[in-house]
C-alpha positions in Angstrom: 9.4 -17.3 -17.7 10.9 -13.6 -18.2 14.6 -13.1 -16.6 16.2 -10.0 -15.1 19.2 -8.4 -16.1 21.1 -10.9 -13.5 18.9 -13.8 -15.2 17.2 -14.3 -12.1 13.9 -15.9 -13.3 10.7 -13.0 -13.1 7.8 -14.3 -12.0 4.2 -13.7 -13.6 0.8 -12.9 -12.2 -1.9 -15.0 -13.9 -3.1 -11.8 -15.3 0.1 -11.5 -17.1 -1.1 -12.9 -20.9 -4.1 -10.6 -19.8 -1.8 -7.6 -19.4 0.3 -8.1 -22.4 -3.0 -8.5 -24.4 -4.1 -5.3 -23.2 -1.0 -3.3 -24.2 0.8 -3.4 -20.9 5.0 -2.3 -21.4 6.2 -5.1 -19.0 9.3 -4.7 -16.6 11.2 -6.1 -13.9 8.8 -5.3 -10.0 10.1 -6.8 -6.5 10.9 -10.0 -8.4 8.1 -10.2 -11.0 7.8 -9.2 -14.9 4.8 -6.5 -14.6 3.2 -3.9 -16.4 4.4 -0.4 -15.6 1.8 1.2 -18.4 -1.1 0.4 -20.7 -2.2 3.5 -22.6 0.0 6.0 -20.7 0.6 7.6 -17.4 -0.9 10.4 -17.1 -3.9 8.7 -18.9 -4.1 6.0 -16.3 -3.6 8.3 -13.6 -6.7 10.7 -15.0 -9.0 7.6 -15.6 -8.7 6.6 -11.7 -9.4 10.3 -10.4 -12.1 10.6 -12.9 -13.7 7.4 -13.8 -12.6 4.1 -12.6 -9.5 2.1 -13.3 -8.0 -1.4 -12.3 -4.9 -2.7 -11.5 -3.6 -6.4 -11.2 -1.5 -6.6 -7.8 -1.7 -10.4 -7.4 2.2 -10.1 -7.2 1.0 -9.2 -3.4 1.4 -11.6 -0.6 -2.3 -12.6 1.0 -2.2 -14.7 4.3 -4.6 -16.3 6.5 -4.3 -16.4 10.3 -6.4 -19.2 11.9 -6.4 -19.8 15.6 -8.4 -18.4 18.7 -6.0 -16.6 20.1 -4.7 -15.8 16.1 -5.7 -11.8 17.3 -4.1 -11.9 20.4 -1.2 -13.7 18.9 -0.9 -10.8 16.1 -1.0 -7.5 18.5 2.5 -8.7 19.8 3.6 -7.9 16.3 1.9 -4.7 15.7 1.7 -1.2 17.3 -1.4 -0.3 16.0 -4.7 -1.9 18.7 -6.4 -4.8 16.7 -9.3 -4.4 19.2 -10.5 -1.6 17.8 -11.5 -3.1 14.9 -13.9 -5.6 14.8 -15.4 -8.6 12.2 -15.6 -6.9 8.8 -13.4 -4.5 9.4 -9.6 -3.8 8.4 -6.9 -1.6 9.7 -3.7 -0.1 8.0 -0.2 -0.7 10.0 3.4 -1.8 10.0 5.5 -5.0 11.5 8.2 -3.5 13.6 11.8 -5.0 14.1 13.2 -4.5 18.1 14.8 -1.2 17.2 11.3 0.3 16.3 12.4 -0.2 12.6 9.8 -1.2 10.4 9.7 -5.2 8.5 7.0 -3.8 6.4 3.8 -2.3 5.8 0.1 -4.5 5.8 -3.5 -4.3 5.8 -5.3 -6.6 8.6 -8.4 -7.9 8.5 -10.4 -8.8 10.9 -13.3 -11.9 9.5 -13.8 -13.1 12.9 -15.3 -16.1 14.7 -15.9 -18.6 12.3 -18.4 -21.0 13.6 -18.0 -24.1 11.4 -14.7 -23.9 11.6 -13.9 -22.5 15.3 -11.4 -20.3 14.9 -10.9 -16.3 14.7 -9.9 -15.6 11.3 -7.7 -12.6 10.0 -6.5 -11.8 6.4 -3.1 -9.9 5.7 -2.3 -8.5 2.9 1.4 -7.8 2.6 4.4 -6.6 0.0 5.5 -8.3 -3.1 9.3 -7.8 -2.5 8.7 -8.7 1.9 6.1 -11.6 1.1 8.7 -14.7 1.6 10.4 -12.5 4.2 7.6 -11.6 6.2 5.7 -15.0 6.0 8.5 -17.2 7.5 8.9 -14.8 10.2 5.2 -14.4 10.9 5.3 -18.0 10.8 8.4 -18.2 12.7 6.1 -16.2 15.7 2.8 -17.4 15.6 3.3 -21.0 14.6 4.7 -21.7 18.7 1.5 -20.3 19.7 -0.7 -22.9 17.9 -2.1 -20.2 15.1 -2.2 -21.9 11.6 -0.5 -19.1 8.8 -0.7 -19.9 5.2 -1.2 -18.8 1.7 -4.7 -17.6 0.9 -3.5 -16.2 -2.5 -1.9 -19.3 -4.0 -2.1 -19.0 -7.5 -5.1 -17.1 -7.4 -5.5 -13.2 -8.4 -5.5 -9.8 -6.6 -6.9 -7.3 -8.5 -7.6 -3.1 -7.6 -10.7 -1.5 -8.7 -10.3 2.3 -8.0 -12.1 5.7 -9.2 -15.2 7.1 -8.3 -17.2 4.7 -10.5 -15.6 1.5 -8.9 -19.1 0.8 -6.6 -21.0 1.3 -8.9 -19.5 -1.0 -11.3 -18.9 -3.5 -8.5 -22.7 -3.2 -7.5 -23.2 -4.1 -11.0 -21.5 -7.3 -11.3 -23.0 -8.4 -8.0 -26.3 -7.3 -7.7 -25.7 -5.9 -4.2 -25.6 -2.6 -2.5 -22.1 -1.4 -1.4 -23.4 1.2 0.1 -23.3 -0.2 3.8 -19.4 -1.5 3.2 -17.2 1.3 4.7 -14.0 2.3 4.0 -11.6 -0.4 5.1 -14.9 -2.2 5.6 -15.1 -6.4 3.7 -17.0 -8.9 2.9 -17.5 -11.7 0.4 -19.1 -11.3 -2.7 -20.7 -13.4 -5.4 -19.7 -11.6 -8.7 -22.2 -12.9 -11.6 -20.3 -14.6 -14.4 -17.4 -14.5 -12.7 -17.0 -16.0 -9.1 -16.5 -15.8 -5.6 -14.1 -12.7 -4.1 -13.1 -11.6 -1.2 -13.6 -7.6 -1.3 -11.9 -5.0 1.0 -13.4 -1.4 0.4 -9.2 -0.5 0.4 -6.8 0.5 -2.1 -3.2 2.5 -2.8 -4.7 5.3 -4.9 -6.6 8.1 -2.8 -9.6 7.4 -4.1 -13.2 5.1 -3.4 -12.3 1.6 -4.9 -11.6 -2.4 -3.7 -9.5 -4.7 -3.6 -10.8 -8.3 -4.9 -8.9 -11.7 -4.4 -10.7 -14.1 -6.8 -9.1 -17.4 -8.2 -6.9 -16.9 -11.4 -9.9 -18.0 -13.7 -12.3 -15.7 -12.1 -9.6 -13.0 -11.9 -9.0 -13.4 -15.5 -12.8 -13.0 -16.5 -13.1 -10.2 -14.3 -10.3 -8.1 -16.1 -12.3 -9.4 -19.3 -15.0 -7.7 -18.5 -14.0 -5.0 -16.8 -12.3 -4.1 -20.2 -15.5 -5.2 -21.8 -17.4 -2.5 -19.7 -14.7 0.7 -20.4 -12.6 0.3 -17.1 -9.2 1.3 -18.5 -6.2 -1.0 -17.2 -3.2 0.6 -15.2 0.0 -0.1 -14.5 2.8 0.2 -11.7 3.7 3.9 -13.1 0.2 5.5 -12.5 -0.1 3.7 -9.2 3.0 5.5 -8.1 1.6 8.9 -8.8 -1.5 8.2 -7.5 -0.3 6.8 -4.3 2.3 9.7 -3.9 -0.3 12.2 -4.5 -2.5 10.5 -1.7 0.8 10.7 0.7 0.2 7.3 0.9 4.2 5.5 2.3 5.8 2.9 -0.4 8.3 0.8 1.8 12.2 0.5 0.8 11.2 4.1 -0.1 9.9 6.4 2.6 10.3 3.9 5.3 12.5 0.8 6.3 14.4 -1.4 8.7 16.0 1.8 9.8 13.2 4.1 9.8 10.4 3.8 13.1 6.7 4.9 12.1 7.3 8.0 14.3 10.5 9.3 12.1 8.2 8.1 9.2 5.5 10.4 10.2 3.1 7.3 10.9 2.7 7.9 14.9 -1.4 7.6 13.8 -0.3 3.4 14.0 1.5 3.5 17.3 -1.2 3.2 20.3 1.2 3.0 22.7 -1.3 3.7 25.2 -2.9 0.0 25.3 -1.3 -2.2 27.8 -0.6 -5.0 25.3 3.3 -5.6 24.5 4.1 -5.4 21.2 7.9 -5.9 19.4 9.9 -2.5 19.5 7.5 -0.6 21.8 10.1 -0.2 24.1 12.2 1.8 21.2 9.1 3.4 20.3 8.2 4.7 24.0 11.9 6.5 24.4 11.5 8.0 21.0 8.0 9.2 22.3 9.8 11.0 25.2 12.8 12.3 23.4 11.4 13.0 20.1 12.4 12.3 16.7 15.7 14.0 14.9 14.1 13.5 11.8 10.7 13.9 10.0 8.8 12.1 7.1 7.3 15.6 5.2 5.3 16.4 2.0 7.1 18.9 -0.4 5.2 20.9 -3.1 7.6 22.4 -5.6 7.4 25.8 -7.9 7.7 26.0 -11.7 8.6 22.6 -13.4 10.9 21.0 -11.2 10.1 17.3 -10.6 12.1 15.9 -7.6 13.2 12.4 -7.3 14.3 9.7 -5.4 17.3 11.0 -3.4 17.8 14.3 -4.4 19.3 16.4 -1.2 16.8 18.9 0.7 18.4 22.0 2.0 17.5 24.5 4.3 19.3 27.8 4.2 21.7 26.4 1.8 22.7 23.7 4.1 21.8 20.0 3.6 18.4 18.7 6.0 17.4 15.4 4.2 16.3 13.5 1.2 13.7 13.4 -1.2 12.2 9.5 -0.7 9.5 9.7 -3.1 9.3 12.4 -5.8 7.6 12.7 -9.5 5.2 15.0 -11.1 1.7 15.5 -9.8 -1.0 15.2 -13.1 -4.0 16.4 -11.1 -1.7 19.3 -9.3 0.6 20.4 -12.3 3.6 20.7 -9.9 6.5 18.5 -8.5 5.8 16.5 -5.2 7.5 14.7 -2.9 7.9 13.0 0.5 11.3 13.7 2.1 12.9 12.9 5.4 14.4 16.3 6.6 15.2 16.7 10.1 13.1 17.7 12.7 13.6 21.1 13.0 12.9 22.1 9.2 9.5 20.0 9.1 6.8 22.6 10.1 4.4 23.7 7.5 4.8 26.5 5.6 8.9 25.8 6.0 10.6 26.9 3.0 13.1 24.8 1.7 14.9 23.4 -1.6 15.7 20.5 -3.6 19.1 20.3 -5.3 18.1 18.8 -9.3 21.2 18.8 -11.3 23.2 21.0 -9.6 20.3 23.5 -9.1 18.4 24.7 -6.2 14.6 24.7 -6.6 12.3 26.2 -4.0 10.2 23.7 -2.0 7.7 24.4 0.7 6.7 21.7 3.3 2.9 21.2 2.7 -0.5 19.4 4.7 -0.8 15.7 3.4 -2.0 14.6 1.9 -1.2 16.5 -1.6 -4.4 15.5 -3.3 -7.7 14.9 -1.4 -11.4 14.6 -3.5 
């Protein structure tokens, strides 16, 4: 087992000999030895928006609810309304600490009544660096209510298939039409050589593509022949650039304990007009009548500038905010960010700037997200 700098042991995916075999440049992720790059960032990043590409994320956290109240029990821990989503479908949304601050970021979805074994069923799919965090305090809130949380991952494999070829490539290995699964839509699929997976039509990169939790021997087969088929393999640095061009939040980054999902630009989650309680709607409703101070915005950059992590935003020379996410855009040619400025310097169309080394470099606060097919 790989160490960090701190020799804290790294943990690996089962994918990882896979990934090392493939040319992956391995490094220290949220407590796992990962690969950041295959053939190149920029090459990666191009083979998603053009083609198809696939990613292991099995460093994920996957849990199953089981219970009949399991969606009832859940809504107390989101702001987001599980009823509007129904079996087969999956919605996007945050936990939420008292202050309206938020634990983490997940996808939920919804598999319904199970008849044989009579209980609702959901599936969340939660952060590497949160996952022992946020199951134990899951746990720690649905257990008492008689719902049943554990591990669906184990050591099994979670894999992303993105690009505008991923359905078609899918609908190869299983014979099937995906042509009725929506976005954010699910189901379970036989794959022909390969196995059983559990598919969401969801992903991290802006474009069509799924996300497939298969056992580690189907997993590894899969990547197989996926490689065997063209699908070029990427790593954590393309799925940065992808996500960031999508607007899509990375947590730790653009949001945290600190930050609610209406200062994070994320007020789509909060329905705060359902009657159902939920932890930190009471923060969330006087933020909703006061307003925010500060605002989660997307930044387009001139010239060459690439902004980064950190870097101060400034509007009229004095200091607004903070670049959370930054890089260079492949499919835009120009620097991009998401930065918390305060409120009154987030409209669109606000010039501002982003202090790099000293230097000033015009910014203007853009429409997310930056990239849209």
């Amino acid at each position: 087992m790989a160490t960090t700098t701190d020799d804290a042991p790294l943990l690996r995916t089962p994918l990882h000999g896979a990934a090392c075999d493939a040319g992956g440049r391995m490094v220290p992720f949220a407590g796992w030895e990962m690969a950041v790059q295959f053939s190149g960032l920029v090459a990666e990043h191009n083979a998603v928006r053009q083609g198809c590409g696939m990613f292991d994320i099995s460093h994920m956290g996957v849990l199953t609810l089981r219970g009949a109240g399991a969606k009832d029990a859940m809504q107390a821990l989101v702001p987001s309304d599980l009823f509007r989503i129904g079996p087969g479908e999956a919605c996007y949304s945050v936990l939420l600490n008292e202050q309206g601050g938020i634990r983490d970021d997940l996808i939920i979805y919804d598999r319904g009544w199970l008849e044989a074994k009579q209980t609702h069923e959901l599936v969340l799919v939660i952060n590497a660096a949160c996952a022992e965090a946020d199951t134990a305090w899951i746990r720690s809130q649905l257990e008492p209510q008689g719902i049943e949380v554990v591990d669906r991952k184990g050591a099994g494999t979670l894999l992303a298939l993105q690009g505008p070829e991923a359905a078609a490539l899918l609908e190869n290995l299983s014979g099937c039409s995906l042509a009725g699964l929506p976005r954010f839509g699910h189901r379970d699929l036989d794959l022909e050589g390969i196995g059983a997976a559990f598919v969401g039509r969801t992903g991290y990169t802006g474009e069509d593509g799924f996300e497939l939790l298969l056992s580690a021997e189907a997993g590894e087969r899969f990547w197989r022949i996926c490689l065997e088929k063209g699908v070029k393999p990427c790593g954590l640095g393309a799925r940065d650039t992808l996500r960031l061009e999508a607007a899509m939040h990375l947590f730790g980054s653009d949001m945290d304990a600190n930050t609610s999902p209406l200062e994070a630009s994320l007020g789509w989650l909060v329905h705060l007009e359902m009657p159902k309680d939920f932890i930190g709607r009471a923060a969330l409703e006087r933020q909703s009548a006061e307003g925010v101070q500060r605002k989660l915005v997307g930044l387009k950059l001139e010239g060459r500038a690439i902004p980064r992590h950190g870097y101060p935003v400034l509007h009229n020379g004095a200091v607004v905010g903070t670049v959370t996410s930054g890089t260079w855009s492949p499919s835009l040619q120009a620097g991009i960010a998401l930065a918390s400025v305060a409120s009154s310097s987030a409209a669109i169309g606000t010039e501002l700037g982003v202090e790099i080394r000293g230097k000033t470099e015009p910014a203007t606060v853009v429409k997310r997200p930056f990239y849209r097919r």
